[in-house]
C-alpha atoms as a printed R data frame, in Angstrom:
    type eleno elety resid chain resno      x       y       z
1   ATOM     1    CA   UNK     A     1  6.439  19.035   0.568
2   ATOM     2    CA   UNK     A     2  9.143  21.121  -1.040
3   ATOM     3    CA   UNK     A     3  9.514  21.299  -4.826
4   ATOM     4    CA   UNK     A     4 13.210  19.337  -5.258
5   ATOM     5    CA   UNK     A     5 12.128  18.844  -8.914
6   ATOM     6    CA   UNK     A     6 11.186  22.277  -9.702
7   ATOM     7    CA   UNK     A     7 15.092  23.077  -9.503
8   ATOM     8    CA   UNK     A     8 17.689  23.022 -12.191
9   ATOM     9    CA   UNK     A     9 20.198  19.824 -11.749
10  ATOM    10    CA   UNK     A    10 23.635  19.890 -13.354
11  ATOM    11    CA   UNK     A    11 22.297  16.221 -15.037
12  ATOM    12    CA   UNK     A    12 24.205  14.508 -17.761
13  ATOM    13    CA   UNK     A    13 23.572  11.389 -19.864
14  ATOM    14    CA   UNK     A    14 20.500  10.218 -21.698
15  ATOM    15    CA   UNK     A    15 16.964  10.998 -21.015
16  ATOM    16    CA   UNK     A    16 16.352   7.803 -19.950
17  ATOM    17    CA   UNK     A    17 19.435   8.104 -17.371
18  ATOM    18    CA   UNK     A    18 18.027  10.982 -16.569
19  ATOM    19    CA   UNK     A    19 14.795   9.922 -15.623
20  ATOM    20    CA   UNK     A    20 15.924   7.182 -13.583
21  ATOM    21    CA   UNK     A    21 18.094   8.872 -11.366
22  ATOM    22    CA   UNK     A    22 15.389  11.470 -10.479
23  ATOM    23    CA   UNK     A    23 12.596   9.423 -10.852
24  ATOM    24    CA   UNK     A    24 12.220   8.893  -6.723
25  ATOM    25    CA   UNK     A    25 11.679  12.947  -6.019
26  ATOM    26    CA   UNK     A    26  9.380  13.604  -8.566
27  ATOM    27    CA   UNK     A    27  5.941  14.164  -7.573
28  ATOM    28    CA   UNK     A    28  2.318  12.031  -8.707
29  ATOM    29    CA   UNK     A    29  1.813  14.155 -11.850
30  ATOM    30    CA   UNK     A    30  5.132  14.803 -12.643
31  ATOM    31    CA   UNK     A    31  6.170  10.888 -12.802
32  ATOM    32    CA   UNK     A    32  2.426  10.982 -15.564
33  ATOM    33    CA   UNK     A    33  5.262  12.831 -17.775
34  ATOM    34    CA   UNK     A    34  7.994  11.114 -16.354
35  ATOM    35    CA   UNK     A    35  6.533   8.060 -18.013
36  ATOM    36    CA   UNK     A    36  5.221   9.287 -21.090
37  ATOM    37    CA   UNK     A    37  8.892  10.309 -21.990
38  ATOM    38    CA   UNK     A    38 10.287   7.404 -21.224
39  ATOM    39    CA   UNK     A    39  7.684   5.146 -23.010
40  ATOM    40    CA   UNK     A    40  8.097   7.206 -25.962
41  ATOM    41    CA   UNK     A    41 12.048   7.473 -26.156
42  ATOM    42    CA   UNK     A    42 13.594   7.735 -29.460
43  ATOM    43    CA   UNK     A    43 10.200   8.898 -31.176
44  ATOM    44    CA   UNK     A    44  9.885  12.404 -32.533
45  ATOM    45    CA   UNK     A    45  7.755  14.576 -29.969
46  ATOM    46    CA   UNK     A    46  5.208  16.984 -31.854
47  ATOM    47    CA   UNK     A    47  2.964  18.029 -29.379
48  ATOM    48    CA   UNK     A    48  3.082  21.543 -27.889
49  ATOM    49    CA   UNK     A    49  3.633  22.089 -24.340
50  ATOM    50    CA   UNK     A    50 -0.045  22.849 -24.151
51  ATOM    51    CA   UNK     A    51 -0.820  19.765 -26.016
52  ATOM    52    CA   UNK     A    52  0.836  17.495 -24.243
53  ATOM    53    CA   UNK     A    53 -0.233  19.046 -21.107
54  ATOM    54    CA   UNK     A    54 -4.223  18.186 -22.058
55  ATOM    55    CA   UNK     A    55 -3.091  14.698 -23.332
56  ATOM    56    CA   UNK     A    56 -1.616  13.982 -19.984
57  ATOM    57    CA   UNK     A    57 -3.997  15.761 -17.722
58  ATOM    58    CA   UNK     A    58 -1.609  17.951 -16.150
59  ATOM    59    CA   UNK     A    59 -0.522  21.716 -16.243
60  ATOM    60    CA   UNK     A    60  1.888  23.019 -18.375
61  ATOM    61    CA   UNK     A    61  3.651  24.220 -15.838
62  ATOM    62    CA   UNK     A    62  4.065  20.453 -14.331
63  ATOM    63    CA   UNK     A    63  6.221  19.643 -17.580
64  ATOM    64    CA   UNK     A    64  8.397  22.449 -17.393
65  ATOM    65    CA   UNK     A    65  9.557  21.231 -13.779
66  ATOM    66    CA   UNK     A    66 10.026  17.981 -15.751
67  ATOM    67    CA   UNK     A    67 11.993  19.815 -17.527
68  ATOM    68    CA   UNK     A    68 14.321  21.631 -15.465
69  ATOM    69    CA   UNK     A    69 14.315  18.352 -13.233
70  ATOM    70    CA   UNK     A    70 15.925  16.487 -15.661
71  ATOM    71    CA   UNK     A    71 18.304  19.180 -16.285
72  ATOM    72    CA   UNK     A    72 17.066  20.448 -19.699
73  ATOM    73    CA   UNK     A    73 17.131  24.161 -20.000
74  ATOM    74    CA   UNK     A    74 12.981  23.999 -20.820
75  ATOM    75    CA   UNK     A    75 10.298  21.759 -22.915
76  ATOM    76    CA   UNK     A    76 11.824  22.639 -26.340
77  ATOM    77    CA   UNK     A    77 15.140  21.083 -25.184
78  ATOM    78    CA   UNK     A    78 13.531  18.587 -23.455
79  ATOM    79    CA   UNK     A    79 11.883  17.456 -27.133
80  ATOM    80    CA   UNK     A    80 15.087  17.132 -29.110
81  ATOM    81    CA   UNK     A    81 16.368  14.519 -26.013
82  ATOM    82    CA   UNK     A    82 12.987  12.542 -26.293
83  ATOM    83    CA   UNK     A    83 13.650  12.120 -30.402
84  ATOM    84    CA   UNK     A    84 17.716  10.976 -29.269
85  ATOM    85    CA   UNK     A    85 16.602   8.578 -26.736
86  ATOM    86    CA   UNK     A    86 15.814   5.118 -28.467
87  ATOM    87    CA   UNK     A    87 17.721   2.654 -27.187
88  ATOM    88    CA   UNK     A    88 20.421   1.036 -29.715
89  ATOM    89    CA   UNK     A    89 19.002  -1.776 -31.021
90  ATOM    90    CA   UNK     A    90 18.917  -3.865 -28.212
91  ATOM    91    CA   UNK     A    91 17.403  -7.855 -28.644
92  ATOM    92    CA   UNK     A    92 15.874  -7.515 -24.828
93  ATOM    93    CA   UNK     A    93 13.878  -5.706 -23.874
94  ATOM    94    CA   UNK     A    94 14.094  -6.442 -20.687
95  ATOM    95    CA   UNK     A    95 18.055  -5.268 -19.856
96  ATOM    96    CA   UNK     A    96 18.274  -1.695 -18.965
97  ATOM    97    CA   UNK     A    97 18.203   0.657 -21.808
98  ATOM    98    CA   UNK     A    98 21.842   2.345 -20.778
99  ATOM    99    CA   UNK     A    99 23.935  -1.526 -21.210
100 ATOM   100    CA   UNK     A   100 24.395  -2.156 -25.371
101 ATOM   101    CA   UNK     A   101 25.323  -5.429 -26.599
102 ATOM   102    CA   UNK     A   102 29.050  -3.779 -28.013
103 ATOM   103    CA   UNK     A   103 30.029  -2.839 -24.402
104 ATOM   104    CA   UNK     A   104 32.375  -4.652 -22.936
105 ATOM   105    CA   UNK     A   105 31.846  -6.616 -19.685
106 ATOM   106    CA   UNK     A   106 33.656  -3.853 -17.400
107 ATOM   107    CA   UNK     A   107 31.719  -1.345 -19.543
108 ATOM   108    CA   UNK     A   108 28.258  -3.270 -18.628
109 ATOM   109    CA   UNK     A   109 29.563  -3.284 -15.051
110 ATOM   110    CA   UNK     A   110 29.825   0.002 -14.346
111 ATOM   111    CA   UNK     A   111 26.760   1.350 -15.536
112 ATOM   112    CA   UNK     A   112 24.750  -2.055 -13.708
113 ATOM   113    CA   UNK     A   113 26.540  -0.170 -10.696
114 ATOM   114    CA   UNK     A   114 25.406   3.145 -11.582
115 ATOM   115    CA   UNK     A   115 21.756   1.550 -11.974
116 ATOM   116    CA   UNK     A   116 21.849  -0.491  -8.677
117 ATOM   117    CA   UNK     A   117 23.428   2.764  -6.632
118 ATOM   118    CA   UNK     A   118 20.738   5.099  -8.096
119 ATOM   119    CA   UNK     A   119 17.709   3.046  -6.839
120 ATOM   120    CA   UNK     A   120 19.505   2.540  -3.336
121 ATOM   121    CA   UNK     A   121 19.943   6.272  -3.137
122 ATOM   122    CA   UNK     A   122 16.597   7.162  -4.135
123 ATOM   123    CA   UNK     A   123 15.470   4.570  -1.625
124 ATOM   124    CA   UNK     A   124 17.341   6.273   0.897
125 ATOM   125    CA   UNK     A   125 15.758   9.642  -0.165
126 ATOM   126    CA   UNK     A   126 12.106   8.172   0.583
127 ATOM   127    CA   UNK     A   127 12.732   6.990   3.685
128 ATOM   128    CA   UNK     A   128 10.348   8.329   6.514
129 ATOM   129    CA   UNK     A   129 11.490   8.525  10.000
130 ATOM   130    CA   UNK     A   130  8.171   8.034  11.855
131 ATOM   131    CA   UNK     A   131  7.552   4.658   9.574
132 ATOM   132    CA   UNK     A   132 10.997   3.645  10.189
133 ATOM   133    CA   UNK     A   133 10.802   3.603  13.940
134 ATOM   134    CA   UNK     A   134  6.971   2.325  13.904
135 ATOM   135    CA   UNK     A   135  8.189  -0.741  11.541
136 ATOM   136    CA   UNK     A   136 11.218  -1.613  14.214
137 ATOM   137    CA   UNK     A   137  9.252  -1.438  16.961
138 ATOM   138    CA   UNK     A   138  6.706  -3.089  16.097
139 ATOM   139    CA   UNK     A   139  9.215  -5.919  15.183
140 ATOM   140    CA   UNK     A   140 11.389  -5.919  18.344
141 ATOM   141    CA   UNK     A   141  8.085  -6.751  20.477
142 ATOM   142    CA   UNK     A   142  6.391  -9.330  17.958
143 ATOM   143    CA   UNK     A   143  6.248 -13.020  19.645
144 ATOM   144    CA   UNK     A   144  6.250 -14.170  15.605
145 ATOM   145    CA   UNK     A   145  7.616 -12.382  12.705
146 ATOM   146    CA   UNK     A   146  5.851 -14.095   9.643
147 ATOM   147    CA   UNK     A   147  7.244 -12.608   5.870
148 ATOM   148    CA   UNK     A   148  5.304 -12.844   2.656
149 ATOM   149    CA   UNK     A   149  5.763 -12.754  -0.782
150 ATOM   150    CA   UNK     A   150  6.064 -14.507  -4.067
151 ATOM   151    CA   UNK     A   151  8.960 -14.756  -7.093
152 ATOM   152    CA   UNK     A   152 11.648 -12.747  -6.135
153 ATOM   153    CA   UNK     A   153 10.211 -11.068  -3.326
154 ATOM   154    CA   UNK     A   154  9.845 -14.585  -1.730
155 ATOM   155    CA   UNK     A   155 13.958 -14.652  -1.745
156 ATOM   156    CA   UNK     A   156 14.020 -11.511   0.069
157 ATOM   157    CA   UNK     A   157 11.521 -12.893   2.383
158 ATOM   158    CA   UNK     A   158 13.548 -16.355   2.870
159 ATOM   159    CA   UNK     A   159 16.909 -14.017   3.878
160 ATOM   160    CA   UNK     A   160 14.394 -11.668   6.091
161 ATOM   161    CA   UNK     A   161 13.558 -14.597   8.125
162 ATOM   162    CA   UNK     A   162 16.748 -16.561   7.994
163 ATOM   163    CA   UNK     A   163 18.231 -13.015   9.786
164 ATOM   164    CA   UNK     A   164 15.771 -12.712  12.102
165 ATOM   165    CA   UNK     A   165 16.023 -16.261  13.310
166 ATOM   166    CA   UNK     A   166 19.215 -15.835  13.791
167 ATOM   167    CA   UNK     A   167 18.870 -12.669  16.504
168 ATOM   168    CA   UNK     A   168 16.325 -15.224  18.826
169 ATOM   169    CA   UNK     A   169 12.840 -14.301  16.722
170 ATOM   170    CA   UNK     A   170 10.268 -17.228  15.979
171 ATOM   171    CA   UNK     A   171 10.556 -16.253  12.809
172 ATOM   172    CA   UNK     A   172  9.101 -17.829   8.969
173 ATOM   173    CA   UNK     A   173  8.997 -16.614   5.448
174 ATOM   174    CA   UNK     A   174  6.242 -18.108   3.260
175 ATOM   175    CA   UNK     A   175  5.981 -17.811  -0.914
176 ATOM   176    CA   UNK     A   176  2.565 -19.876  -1.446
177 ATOM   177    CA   UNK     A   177 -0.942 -17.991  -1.290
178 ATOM   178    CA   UNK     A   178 -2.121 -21.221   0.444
179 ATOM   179    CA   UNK     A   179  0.189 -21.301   3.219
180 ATOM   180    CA   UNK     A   180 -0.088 -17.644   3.367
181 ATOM   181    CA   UNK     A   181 -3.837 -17.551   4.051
182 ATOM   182    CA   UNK     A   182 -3.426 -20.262   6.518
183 ATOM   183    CA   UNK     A   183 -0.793 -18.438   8.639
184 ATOM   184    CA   UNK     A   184 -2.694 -15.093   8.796
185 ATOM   185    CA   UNK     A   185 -5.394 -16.724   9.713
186 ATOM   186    CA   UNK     A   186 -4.400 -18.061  13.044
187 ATOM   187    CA   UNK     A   187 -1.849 -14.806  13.733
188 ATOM   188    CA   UNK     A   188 -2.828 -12.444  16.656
189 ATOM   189    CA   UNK     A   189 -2.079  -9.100  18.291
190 ATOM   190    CA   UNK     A   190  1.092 -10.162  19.137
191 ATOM   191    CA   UNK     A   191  2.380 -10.805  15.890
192 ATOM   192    CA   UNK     A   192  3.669  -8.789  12.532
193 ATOM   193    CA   UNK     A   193  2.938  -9.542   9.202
194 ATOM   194    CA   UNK     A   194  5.683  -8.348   6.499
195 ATOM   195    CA   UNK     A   195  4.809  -8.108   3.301
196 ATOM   196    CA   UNK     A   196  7.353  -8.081   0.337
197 ATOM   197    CA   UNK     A   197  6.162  -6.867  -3.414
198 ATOM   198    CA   UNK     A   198  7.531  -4.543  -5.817
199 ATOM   199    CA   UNK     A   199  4.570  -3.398  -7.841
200 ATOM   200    CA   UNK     A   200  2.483  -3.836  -4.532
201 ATOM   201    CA   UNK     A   201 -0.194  -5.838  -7.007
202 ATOM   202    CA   UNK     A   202  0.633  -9.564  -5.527
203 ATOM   203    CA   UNK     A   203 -2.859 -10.621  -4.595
204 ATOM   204    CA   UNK     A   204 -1.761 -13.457  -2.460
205 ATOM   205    CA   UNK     A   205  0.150 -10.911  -0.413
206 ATOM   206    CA   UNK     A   206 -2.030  -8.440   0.146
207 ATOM   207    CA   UNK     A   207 -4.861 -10.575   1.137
208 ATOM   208    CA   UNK     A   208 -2.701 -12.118   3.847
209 ATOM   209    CA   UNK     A   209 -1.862  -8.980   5.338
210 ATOM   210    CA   UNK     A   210 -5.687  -7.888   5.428
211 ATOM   211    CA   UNK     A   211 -6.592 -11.315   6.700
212 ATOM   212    CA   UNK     A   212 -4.025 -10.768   9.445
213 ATOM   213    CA   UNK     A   213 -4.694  -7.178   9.991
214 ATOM   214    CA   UNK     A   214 -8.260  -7.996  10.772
215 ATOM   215    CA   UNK     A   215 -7.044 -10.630  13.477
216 ATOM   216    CA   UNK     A   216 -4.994  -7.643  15.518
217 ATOM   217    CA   UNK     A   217 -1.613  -8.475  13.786
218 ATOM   218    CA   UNK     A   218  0.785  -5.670  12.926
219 ATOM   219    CA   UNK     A   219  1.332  -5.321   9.200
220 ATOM   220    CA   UNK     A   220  4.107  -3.811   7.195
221 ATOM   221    CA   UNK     A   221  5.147  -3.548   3.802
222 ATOM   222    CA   UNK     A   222  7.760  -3.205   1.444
223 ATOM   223    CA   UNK     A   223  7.132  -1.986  -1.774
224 ATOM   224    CA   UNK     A   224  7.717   0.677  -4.927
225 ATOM   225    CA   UNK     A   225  3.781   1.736  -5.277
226 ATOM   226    CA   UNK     A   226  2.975   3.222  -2.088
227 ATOM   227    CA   UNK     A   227 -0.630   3.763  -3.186
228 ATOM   228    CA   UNK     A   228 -0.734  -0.072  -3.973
229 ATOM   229    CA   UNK     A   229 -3.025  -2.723  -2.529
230 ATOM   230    CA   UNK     A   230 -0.115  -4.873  -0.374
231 ATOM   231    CA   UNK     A   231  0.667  -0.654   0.541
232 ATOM   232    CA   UNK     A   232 -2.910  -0.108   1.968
233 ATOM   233    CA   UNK     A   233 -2.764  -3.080   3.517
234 ATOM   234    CA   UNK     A   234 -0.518  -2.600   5.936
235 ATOM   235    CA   UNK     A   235 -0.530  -0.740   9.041
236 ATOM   236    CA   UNK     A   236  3.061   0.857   8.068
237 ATOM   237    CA   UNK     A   237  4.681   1.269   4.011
238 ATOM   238    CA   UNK     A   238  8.088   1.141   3.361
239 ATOM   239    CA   UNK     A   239  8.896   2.156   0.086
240 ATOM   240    CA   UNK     A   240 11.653   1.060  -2.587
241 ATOM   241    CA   UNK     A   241 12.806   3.695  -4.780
242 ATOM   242    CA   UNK     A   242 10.687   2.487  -8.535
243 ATOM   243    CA   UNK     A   243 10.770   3.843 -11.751
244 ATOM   244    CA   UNK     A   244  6.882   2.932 -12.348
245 ATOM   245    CA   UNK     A   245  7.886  -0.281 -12.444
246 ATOM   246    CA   UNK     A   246  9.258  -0.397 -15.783
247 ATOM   247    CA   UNK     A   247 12.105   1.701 -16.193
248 ATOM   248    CA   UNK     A   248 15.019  -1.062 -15.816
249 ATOM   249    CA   UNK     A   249 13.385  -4.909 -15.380
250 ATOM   250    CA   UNK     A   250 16.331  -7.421 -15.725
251 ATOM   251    CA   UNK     A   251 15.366 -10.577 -17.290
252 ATOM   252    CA   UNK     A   252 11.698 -10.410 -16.216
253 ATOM   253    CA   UNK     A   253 12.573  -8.927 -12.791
254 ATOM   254    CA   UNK     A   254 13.846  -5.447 -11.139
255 ATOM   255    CA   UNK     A   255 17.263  -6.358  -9.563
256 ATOM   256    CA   UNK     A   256 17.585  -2.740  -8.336
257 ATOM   257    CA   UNK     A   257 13.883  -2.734  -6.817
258 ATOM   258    CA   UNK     A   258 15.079  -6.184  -5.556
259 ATOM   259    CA   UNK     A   259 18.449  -4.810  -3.685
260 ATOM   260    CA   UNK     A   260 16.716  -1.764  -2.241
261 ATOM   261    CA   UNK     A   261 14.269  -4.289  -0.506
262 ATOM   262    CA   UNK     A   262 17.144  -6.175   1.229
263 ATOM   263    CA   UNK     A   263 18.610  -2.850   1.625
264 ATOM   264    CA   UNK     A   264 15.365  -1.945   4.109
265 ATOM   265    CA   UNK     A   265 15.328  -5.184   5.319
266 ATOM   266    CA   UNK     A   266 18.689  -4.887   6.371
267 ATOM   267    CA   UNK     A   267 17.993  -1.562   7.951
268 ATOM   268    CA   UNK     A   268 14.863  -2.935   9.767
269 ATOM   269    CA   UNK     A   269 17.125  -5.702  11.435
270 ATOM   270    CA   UNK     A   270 19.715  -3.673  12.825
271 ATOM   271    CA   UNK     A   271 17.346  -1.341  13.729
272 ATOM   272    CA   UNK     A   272 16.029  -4.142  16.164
273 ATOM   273    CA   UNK     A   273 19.181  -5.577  17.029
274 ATOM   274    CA   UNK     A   274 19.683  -2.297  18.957
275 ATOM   275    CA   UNK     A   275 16.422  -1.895  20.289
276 ATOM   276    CA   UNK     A   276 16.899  -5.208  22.216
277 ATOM   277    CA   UNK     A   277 20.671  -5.212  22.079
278 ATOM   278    CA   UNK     A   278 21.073  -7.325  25.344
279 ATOM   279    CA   UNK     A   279 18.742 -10.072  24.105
280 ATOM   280    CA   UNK     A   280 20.074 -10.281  20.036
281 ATOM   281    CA   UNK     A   281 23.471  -9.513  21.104
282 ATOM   282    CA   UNK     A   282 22.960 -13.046  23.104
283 ATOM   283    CA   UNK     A   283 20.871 -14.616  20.920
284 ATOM   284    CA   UNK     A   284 23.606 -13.870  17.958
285 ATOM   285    CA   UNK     A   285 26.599 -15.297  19.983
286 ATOM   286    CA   UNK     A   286 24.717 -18.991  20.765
287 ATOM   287    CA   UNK     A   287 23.543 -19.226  17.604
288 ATOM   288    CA   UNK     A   288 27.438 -18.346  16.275
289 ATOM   289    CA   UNK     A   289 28.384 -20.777  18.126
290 ATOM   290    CA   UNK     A   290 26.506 -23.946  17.478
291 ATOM   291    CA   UNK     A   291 26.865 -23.104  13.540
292 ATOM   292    CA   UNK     A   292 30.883 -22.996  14.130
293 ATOM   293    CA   UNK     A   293 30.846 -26.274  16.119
294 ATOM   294    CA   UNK     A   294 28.441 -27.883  13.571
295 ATOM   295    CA   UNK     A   295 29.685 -26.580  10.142
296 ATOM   296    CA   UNK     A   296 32.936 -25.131  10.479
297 ATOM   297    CA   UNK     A   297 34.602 -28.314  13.087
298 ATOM   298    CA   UNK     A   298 32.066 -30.958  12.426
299 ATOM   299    CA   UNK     A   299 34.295 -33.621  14.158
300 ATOM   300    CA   UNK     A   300 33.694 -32.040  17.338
301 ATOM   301    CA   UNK     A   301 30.015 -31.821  16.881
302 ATOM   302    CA   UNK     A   302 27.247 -34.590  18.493
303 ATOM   303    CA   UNK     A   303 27.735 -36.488  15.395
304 ATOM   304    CA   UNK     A   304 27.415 -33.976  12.757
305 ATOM   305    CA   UNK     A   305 29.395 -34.770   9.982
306 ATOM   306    CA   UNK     A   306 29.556 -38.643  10.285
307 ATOM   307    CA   UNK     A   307 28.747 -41.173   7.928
């Protein structure tokens, strides 16, 4: 693995800007510091680099790729940007730190954009060939595609399946642990399991795709924490750029974690519409078709559209 954060990057902006945007290439013990500095914005640092080093259980030299990572000359630079960093007396917590409450509404969306772009990018920079073409073919020969998830995973699930239908899959998204457990259950070699969770700590989900795992199903994932338990549950792990989890939750939920999982799902389906491009390609025109005739000229329709 090559050491992307041990080199100097022309960064601008606030720490906490700066930790989001290269949040996705840091490594395991690097993200430990990642963290620390971001939980402790705005607060004045007085630890040595030695100190914080033991604190953290990680080598000095570990922060001082932080460092440069983030584009700070070394840790002593790095320090006076942790005491600058506290967000402006924002009322929620829960709106990413970079949007104040005196910006104006184009001001708030253009750094939402710059938010929502960075954790597509770094979603792009995680992606893994050999899991990418594993995931879509294991999907392009499944007799049932079944999604899982809950909140607003379960939306990402309900468009998953609605696109799949469309392309000629038998194809179902469910959001209840109930229904969940009862669908794994009677799911076989033939089929794929896909399950949809940010922090990769929905019970629900990853006990369905163990359940149908251990019934010869194929299972994937989609999720930030790729040592999670809905990760190691599945046969293949897609992951979503995350900035542990934290970093930028809007109202109660992580829009950006949210649009890179539609952005994989996304790339998962046209990744199969090409694998069986005859088939879809088909499959895509009829069902076209009978949604034109029905919705768009209901008149003409066998009796859609009359009272």
């Amino acid at each position: 693995m090559s050491e992307s954060s041990g080199v100097s990057a022309p960064l601008h902006g606030s720490l906490l800007e700066r930790i989001q945007e290269r949040y996705g290439s840091l490594r395991k013990s690097e993200r430990v510091v990642a963290d620390y500095l971001r939980d402790n914005a705005g607060t004045r640092l007085d630890s040595s680099i030695t100190e914080l080093g033991r604190k953290l259980g990680v080598s000095e030299a570990t922060i001082s790729r932080v460092s440069r990572a983030l584009g700070y000359e070394g840790f002593p630079d790095l320090k006076l940007s942790v005491a600058e960093g506290a967000r402006p007396g924002g009322a929620f917590a829960n709106i990413p730190v970079e949007i104040a409450a005196g910006d104006s509404l184009i001001q708030t969306s253009g750094k939402l954009l710059s938010l929502l772009v960075a954790g597509l990018e770094g979603t792009q920079r995680m992606l893994d060939a050999q899991r990418l073409e594993q995931a879509v073919e294991a999907l392009s020969k499944a007799r049932k595609i079944i999604f899982v998830g809950v909140g607003g995973g379960a939306a990402i699930c309900d468009e998953a399946a609605h696109l799949f239908l469309k392309a000629g899959f038998d194809a179902a998204s469910y959001r209840d642990g109930y229904t969940q457990t009862i669908i794994a259950a009677k799911l076989t070699q033939d089929d794929v399991v896909v399950g949809i969770s940010h922090t990769g700590s929905t019970r629900t989900v990853s006990d369905a795709l163990l359940l149908a795992r251990e019934n010869g199903a194929t299972t994937l994932a989609i999720t930030s924490a790729a040592d999670s338990e809905v990760a190691r549950a599945a046969h293949v792990c897609l992951t979503t750029w995350g900035a542990s989890q934290q970093v930028v939750p809007l109202h109660g939920d992580f829009l950006e974690g949210r649009l890179s999982q539609l952005f994989l799902v996304a790339l998962l389906y046209v990744g199969v519409l090409f694998r069986a491009e005859e088939t879809t390609a088909h499959n895509l025109r009829l069902t076209g078709a009978a949604l034109e005739k029905h919705y768009l000229n209901p008149g003409k329709g066998t009796g859609a559209g009359k009272g």
